[in-house]
Structure formats: structure tokens, C-alpha cells
VOBA-1610 file (N, C-alpha, C; in pm, whole numbers, padded with zeros to 5 digits, always signed):
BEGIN
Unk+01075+07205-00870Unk+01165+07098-00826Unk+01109+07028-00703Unk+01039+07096-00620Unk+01011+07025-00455Unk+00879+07004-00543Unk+00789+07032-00623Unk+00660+06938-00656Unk+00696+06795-00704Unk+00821+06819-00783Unk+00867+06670-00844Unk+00942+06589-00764Unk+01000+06636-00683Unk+01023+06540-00555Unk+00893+06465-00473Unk+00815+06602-00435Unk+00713+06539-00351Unk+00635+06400-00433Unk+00617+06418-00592Unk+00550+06326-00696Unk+00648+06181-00651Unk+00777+06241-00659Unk+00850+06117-00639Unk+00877+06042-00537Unk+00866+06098-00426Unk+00829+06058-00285Unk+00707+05969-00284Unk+00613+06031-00317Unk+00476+05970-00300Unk+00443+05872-00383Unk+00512+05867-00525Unk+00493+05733-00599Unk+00554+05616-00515Unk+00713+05661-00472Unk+00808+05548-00413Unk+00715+05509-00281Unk+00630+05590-00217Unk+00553+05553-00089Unk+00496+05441-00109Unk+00355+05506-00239Unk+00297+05391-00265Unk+00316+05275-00322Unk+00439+05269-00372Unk+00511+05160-00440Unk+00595+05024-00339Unk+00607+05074-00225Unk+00658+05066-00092Unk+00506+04991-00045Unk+00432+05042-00030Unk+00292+04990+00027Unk+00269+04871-00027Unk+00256+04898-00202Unk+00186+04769-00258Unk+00288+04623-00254Unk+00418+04691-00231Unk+00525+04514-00215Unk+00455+04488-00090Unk+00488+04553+00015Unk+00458+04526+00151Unk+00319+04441+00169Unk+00229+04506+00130Unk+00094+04457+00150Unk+00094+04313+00041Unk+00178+04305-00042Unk+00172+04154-00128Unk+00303+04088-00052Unk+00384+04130+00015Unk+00450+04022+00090Unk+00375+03955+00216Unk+00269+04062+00292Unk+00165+04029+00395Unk+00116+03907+00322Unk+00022+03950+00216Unk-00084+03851+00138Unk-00009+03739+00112Unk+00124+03722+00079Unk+00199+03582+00026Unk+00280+03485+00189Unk+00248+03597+00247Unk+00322+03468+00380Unk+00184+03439+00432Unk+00063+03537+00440Unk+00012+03479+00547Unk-00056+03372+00429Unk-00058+03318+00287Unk-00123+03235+00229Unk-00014+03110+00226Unk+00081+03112+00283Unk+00221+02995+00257Unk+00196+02898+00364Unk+00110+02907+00459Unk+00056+02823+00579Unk-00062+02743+00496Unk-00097+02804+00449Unk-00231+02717+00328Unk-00235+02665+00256Unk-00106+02693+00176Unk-00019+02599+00050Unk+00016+02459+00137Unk+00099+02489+00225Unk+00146+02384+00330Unk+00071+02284+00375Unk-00084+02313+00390Unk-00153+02276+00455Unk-00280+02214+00331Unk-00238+02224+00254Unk-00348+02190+00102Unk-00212+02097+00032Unk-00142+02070+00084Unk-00044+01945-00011Unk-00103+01846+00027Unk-00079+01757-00139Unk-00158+01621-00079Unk-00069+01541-00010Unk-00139+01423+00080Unk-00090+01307+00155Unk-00042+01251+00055Unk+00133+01208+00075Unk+00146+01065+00017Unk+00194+00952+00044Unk+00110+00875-00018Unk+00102+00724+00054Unk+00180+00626-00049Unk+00285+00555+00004Unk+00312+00421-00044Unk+00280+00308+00018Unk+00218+00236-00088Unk+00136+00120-00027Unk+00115+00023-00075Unk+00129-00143-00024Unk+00079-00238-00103Unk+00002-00250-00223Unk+00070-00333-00326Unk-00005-00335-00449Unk-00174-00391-00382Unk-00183-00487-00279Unk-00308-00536-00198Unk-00404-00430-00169Unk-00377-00343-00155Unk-00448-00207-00093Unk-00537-00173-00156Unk-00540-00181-00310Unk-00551-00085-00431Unk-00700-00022-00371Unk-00796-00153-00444Unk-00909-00100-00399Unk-00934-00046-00245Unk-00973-00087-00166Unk-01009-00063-00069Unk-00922+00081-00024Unk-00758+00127-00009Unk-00731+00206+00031Unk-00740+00339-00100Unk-00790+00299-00172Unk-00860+00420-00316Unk-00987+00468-00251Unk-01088+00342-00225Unk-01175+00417-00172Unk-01192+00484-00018Unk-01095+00394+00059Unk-01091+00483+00190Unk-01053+00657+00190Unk-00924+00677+00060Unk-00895+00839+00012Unk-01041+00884-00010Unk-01082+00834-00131Unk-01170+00928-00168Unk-01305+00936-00024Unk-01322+00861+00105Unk-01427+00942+00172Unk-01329+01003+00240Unk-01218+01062+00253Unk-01124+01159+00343Unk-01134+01305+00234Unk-01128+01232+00138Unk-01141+01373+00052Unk-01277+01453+00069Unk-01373+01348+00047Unk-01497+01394+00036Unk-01532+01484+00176Unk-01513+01400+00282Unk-01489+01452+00433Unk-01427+01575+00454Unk-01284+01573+00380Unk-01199+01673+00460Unk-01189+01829+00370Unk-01168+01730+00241Unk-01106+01854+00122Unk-01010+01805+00101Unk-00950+01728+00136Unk-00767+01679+00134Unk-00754+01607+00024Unk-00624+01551-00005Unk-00637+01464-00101Unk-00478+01367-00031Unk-00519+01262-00040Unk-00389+01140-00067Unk-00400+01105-00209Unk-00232+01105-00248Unk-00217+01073-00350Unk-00114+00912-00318Unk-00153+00824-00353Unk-00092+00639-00314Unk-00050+00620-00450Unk+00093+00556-00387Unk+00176+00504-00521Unk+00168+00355-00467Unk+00118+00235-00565Unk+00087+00117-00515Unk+00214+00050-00580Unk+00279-00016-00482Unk+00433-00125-00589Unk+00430-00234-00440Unk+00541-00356-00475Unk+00584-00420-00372Unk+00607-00331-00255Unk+00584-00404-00173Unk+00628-00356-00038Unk+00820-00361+00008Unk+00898-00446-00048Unk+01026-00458-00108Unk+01052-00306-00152Unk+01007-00276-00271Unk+01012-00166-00386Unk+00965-00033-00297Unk+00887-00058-00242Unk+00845+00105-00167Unk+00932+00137-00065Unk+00979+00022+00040Unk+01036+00018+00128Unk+01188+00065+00069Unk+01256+00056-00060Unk+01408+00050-00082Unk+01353+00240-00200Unk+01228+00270-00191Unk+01244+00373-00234Unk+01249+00521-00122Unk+01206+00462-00006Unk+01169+00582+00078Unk+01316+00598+00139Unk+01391+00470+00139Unk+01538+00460+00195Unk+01618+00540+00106Unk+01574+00552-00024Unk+01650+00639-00134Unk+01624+00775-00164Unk+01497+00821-00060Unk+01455+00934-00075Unk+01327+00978-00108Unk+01285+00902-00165Unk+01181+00913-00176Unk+01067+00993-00104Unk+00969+01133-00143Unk+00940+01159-00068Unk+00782+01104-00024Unk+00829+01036+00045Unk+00636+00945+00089Unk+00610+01023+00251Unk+00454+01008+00278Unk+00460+01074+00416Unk+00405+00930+00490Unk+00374+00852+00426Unk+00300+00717+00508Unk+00376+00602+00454Unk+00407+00509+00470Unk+00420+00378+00395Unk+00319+00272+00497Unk+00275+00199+00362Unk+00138+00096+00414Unk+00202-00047+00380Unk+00258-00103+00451Unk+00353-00259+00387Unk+00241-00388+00425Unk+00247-00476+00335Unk+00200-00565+00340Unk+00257-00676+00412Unk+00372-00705+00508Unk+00421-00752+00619Unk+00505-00686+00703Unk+00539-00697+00818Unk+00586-00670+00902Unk+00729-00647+00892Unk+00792-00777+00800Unk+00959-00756+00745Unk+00997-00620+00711Unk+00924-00567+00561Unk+00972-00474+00525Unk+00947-00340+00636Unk+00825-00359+00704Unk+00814-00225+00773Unk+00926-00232+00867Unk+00961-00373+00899Unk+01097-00346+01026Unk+01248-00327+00942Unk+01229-00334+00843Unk+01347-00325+00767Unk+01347-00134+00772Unk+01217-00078+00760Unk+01227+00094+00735Unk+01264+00099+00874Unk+01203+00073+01044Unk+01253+00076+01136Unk+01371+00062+01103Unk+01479-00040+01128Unk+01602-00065+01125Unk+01697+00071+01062Unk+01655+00133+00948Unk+01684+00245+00857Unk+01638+00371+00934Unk+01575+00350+01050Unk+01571+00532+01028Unk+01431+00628+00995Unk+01356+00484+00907Unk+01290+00578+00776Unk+01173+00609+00857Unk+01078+00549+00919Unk+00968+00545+00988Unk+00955+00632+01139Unk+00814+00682+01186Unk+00836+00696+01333Unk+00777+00596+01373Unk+00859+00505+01486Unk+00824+00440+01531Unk+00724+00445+01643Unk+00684+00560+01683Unk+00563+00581+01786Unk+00436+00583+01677Unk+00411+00609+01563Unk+00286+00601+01502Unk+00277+00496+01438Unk+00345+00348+01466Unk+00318+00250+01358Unk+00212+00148+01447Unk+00144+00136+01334Unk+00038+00072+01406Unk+00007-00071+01303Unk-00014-00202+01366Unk-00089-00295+01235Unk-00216-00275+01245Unk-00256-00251+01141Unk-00400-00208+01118Unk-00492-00349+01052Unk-00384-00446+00999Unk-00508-00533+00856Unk-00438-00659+00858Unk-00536-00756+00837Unk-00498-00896+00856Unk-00551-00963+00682Unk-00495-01074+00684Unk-00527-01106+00512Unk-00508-01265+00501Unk-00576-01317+00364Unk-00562-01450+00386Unk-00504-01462+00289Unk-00429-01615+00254Unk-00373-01636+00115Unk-00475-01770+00029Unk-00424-01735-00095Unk-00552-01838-00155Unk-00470-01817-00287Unk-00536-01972-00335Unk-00445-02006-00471Unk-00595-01995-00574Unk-00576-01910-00688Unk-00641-01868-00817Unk-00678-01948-00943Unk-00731-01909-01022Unk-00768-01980-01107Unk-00876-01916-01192Unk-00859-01887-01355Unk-00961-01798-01427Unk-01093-01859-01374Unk-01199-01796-01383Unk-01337-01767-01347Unk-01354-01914-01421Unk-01374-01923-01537Unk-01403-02035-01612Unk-01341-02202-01553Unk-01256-02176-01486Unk-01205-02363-01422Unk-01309-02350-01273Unk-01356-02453-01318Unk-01501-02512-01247Unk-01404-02606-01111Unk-01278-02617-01088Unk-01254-02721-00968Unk-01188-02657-00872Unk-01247-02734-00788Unk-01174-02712-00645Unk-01041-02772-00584Unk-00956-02755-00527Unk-00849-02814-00485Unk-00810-02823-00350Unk-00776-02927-00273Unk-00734-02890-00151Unk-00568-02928-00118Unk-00587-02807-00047Unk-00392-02792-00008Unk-00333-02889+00119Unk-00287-02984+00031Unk-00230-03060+00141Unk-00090-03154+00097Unk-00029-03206+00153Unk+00084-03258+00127Unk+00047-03329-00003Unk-00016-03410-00017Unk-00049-03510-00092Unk-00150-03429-00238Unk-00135-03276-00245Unk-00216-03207-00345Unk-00129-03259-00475Unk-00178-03272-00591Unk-00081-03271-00722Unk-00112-03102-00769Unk-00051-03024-00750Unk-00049-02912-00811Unk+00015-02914-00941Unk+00150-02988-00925Unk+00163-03007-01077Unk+00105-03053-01187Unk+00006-03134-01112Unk-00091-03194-01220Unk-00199-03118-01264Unk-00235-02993-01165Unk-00314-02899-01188Unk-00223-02806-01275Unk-00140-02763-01249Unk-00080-02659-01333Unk-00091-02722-01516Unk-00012-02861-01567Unk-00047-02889-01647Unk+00025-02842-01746Unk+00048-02777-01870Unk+00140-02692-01899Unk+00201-02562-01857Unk+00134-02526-01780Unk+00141-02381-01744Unk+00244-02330-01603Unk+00227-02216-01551Unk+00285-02203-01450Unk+00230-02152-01340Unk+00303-02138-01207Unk+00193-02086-01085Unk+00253-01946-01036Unk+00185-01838-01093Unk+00210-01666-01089Unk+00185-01678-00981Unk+00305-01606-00886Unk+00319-01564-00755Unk+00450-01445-00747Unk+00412-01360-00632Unk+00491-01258-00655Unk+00604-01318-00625Unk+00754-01244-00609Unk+00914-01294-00644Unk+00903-01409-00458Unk+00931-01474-00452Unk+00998-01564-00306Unk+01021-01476-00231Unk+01142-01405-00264Unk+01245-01328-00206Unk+01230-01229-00139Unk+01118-01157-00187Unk+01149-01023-00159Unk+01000-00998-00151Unk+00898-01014-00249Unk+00744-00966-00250Unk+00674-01033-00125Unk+00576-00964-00042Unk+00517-01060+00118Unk+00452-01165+00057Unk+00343-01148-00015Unk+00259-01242-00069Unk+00330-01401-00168Unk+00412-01341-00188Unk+00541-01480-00257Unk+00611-01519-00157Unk+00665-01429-00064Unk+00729-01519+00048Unk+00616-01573+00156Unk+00523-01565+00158Unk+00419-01610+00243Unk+00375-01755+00150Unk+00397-01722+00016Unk+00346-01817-00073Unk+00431-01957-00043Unk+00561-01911-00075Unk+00678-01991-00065Unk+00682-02071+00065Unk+00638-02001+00138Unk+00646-02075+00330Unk+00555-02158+00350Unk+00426-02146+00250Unk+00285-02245+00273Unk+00313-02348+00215Unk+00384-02337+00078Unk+00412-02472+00008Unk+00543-02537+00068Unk+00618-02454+00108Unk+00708-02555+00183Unk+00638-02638+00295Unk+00561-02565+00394Unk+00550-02631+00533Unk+00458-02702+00481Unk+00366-02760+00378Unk+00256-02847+00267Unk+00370-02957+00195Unk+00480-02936+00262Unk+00536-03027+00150Unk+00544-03006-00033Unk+00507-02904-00084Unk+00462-02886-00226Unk+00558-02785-00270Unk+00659-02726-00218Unk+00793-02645-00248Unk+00849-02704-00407Unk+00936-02794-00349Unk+01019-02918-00442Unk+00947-02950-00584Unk+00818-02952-00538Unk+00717-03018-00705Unk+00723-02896-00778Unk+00709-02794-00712Unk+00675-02671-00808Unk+00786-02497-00835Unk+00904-02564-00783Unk+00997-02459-00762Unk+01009-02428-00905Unk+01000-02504-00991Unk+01063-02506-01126Unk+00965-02439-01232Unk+00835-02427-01185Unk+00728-02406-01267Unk+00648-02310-01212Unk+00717-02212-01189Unk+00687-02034-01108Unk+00728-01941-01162Unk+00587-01880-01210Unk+00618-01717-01296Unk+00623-01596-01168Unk+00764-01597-01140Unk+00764-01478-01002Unk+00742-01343-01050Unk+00677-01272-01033Unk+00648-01169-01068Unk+00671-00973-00988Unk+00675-00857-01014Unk+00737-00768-00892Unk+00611-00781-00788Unk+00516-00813-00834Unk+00400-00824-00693Unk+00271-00838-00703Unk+00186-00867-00582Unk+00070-00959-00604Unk+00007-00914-00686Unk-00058-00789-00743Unk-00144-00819-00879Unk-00094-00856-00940Unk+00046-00811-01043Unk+00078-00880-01129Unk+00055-01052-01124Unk+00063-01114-01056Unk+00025-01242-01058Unk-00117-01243-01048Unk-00196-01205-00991Unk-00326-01156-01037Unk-00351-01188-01198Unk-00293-01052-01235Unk-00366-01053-01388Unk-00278-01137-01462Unk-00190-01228-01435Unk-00114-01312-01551Unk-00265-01434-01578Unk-00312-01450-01385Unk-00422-01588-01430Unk-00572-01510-01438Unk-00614-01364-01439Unk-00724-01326-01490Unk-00689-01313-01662Unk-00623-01307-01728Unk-00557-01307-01858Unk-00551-01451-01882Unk-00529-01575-01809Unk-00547-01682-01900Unk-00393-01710-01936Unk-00333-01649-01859Unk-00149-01691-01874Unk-00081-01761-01800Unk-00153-01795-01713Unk-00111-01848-01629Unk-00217-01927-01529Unk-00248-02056-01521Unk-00378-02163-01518Unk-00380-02135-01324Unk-00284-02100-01257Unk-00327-02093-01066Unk-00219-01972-01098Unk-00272-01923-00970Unk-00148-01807-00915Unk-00213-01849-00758Unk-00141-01761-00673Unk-00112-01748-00529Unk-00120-01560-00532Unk-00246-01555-00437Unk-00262-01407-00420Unk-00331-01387-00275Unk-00333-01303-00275Unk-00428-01256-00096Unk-00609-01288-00134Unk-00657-01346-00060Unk-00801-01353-00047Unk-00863-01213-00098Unk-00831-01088-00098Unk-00866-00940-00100Unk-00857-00941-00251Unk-00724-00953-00329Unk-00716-00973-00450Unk-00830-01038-00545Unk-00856-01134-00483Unk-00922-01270-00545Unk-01072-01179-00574Unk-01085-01109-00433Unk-01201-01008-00419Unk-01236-00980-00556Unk-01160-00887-00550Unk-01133-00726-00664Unk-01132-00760-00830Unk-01115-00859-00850Unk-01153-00912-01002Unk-01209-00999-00992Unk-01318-01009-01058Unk-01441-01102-01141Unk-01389-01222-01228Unk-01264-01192-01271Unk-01205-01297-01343Unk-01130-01399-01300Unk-01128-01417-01207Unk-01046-01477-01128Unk-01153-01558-01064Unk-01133-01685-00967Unk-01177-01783-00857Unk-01119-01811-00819Unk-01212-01840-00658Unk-01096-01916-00528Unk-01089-02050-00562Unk-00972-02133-00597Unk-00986-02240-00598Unk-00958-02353-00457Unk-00943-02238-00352Unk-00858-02353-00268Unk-00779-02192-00156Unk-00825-02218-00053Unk-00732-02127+00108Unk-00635-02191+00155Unk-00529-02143+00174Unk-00387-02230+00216Unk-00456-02193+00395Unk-00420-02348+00428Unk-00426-02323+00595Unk-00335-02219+00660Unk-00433-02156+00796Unk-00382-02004+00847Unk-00203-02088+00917Unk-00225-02215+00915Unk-00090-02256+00993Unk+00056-02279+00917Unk-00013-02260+00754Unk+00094-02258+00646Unk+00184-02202+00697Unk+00208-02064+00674Unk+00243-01933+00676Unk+00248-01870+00777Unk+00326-01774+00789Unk+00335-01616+00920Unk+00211-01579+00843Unk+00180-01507+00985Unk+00049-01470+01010Unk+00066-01324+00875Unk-00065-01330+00831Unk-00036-01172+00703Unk-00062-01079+00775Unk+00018-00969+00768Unk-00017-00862+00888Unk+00025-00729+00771Unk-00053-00594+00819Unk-00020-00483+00736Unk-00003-00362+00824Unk+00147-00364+00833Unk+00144-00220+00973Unk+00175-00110+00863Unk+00178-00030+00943Unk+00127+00132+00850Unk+00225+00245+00973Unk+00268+00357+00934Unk+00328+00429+01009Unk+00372+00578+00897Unk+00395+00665+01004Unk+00415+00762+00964Unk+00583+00776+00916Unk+00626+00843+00799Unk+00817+00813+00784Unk+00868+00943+00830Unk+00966+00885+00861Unk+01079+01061+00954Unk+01058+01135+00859Unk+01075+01179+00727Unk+01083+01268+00669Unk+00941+01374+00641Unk+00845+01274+00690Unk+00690+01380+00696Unk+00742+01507+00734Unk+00685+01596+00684Unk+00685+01760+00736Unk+00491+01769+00685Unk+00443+01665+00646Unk+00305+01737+00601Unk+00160+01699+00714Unk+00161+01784+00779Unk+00067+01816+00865Unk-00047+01699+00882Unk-00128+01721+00741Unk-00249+01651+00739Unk-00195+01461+00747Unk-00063+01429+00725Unk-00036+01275+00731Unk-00095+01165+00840Unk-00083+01265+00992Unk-00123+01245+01067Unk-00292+01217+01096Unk-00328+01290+01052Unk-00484+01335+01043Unk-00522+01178+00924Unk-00483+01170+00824Unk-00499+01026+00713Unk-00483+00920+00783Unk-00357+00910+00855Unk-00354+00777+00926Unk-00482+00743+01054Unk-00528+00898+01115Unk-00575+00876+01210Unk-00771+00849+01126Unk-00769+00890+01028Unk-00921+00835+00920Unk-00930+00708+00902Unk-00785+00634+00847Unk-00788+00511+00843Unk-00762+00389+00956Unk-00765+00406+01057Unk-00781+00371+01200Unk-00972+00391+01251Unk-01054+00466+01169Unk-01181+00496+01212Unk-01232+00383+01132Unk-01402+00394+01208Unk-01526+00316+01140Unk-01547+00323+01004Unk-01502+00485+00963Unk-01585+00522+00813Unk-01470+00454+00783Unk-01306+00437+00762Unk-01233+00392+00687Unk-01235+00188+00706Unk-01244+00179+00807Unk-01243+00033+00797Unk-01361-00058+00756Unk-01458-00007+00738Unk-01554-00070+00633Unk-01547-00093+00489Unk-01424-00035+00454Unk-01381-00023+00317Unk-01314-00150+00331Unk-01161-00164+00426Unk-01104-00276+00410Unk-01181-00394+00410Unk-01246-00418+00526Unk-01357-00529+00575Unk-01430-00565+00434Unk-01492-00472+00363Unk-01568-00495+00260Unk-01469-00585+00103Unk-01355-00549+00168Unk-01288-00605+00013Unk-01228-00737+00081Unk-01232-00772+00168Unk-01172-00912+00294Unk-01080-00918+00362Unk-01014-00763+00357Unk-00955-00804+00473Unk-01026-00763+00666Unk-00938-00837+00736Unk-00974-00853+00866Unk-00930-00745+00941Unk-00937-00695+01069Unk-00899-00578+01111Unk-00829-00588+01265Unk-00715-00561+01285Unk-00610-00538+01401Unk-00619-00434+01460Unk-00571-00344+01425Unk-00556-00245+01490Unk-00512-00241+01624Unk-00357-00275+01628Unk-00293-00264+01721Unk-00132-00166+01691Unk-00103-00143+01780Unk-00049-00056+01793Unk+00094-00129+01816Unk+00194-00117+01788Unk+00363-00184+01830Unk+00362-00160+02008Unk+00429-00283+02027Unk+00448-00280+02159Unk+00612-00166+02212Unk+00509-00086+02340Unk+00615+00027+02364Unk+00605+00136+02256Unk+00491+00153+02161Unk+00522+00308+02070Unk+00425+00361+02133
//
């Protein structure tokens, strides 16, 4: 009887050991799980390229990974307010990022504008003319049957930037009626690399990034509010490395990426964060 106790003692010992020693092994590896989640970024549909390849040299660099969900800046901004769990949002104007200020959603000590951008009206690769933007432009006569793809007025930066150039051009009124608004700047992109649409209105960066497309024509920098892209960290981050991403894309190795696809570089910081 006391041998089969002692058997049973000593199994329950070692049975006792091996939880113990796998509860050791599972907390001290739960700091590493934590610390191996990817970054995530919501960010201008504008971004695509350039902030794809700025991830992949952070990856290559770090081991890390950002994972970027690209939509309107409208759309990202009314998803992080809903919960969404993002650790960065990258907006393509200043509105929506002060709209996440206003909410709560952002820290306002890490927002920084990082990227400047131009606007420019499109046209498939194949239309050989140039146009210049001025009161006296016939755009309608350029459009022709067709329409001029630009993201929504309302709500997308690149359509309301759009909307503000042709107004202060005088060219609002001619062409309100004959606008494929779309949820955001690529999509107007690929309606006139597709041949669906004869001009669109997109960012100079865009115009970049597909081959199918031409500049037909730069809206003057006095059109429009200035294009600005602030970036910030959102209250709800708990992920470590977010900080560390934003602070890659603020460096040399990351801003040669933007620069290379056209946009210009700020990097300023909000006044008082």
C-alpha cells in the first residue's frame, strides 16, 4: 500500500512539474506573440505603391510585417471610429485626420504630416493632347461623350481637392453634370486607364503608378488646399512595433520610396504635439 502511494505521489509530482514548466514556457513566449503581430495600417488608396514598398524594406530590415488596408480616407477614418482595429491611419488630407482628432481616435502627440502631392487631370496613354487649366479651358469639349472620373466631392480628398480647383478655374458649373464620382482616387484611375472614362482627376503619384494613363494638364498649386498627408498613431494601439513603423517611415530608407513615386516630403510635426 505505501509503495502505491509513493508511485502515486511521484507520478502526481511529476505531473505537477510538466504543467508548471509548460505554463513557464507559455508566458514567458506571450511577450513574443505580442511583439511578432503585424502593424496595421489604414491608408490612402494614394499610398498603394510607394507605402507597399516602404513595408516591405521594414520587413526586410526588421522581421516585422505591416499589413495596409488601402480605401478613402472618408472610409478608413468612419471605420477606426467604428472600431476598427488599425494601429496607424495614413489620410490623404488633413480634414479627415482632424475629424479622427475631434473623435478621440488618434494620439495626437505622434501625428505628424509627412507627404505633399499634386493634382493632375488624366487621360489614356493613347490621347496625344495637352490641355491647359484655365477659366477659359473647354473641358467639356474635351470630355466629348464621356465623363470626368474623380473621386466622390464630398467626402474623397482627391475629389474634394478636385472640386475646389474647378471651382476657383471657373470650370465647376460646365462639368458638375458630367462626373463619374467614384469611392476613391484609383478607382477613377482605372475607369480612364480602362478607356471608360476619356479625363479623370487624380494625384500626380497616381498618374505615376500606371503606364496607362497620361498627364494631360497640372491644376495650378493655387487651385486647391494645399495636398497634405498626416499620419499618426490611433488610441487604441496596444502594438508595440506601431511606433517603431511610423518612426521607419519618417527615415531616409523610407522616404525615397515616396519621393520616387512623386510625392514631395514635409515632415512636420502638428503644432504643440
Amino acid at each position: 500500500m505505501d509503495l502505491m502511494k509513493r508511485a502515486f505521489d511521484t507520478g502526481t509530482g511529476f505531473l505537477r512539474s510538466v504543467l508548471i514548466a509548460a505554463a513557464v514556457l507559455l508566458s514567458a513566449s506571450l511577450p513574443m506573440v505580442a511583439q511578432e503581430r503585424s502593424v496595421v495600417v489604414f491608408a490612402a488608396a494614394s499610398l498603394k505603391n510607394s507605402l507597399d514598398n516602404a513595408a516591405g524594406a521594414w520587413q526586410r530590415e526588421t522581421g516585422k510585417k505591416a499589413v495596409i488596408s488601402y480605401a478613402g480616407s472618408n472610409v478608413l477614418a468612419k471605420q477606426i471610429e467604428a472600431g476598427a482595429p488599425a494601429d496607424l491611419f495614413f489620410s490623404a488630407d488633413l480634414d479627415w485626420m482632424d475629424y479622427a482628432a475631434s473623435k478621440n481616435l488618434i494620439e495626437p502627440r505622434s501625428r505628424i504630416t509627412l507627404l505633399g502631392n499634386a493634382l493632375v487631370l488624366v487621360a489614356p496613354k493613347d490621347d496625344a493632347r495637352d490641355l491647359t487649366l484655365g477659366p477659359n479651358a473647354d473641358l467639356v469639349g474635351a470630355l466629348k461623350d464621356g465623363r470626368l472620373a474623380m473621386g466622390q466631392v464630398e467626402a474623397v480628398p482627391a475629389g474634394k481637392y478636385g472640386k475646389a480647383a474647378l471651382e476657383k478655374l471657373g470650370l465647376w458649373d460646365s462639368v458638375k453634370d458630367r462626373i463619374a464620382q467614384v469611392d476613391n482616387v484609383r478607382a477613377a484611375l482605372v475607369l480612364v486607364a480602362r478607356g471608360e472614362a476619356p479625363l479623370g482627376i487624380v494625384y500626380r503619384t497616381d498618374a505615376a503608378s500606371d503606364p496607362s494613363v497620361r498627364i494631360v494638364a497640372t491644376f495650378p498649386e493655387g487651385s486647391h488646399p494645399p495636398i497634405a498627408y498626416p499620419i499618426a498613431l490611433t488610441k487604441a494601439s496596444t502594438n508595440p512595433d506601431a511606433r517603431g513603423f511610423l518612426d521607419f517611415l519618417r527615415s531616409a530608407k523610407a522616404k525615397r520610396f515616396f519621393e520616387q513615386q512623386g510625392f514631395s516630403i514635409i515632415d512636420k510635426p502638428v503644432s504643440g504635439s
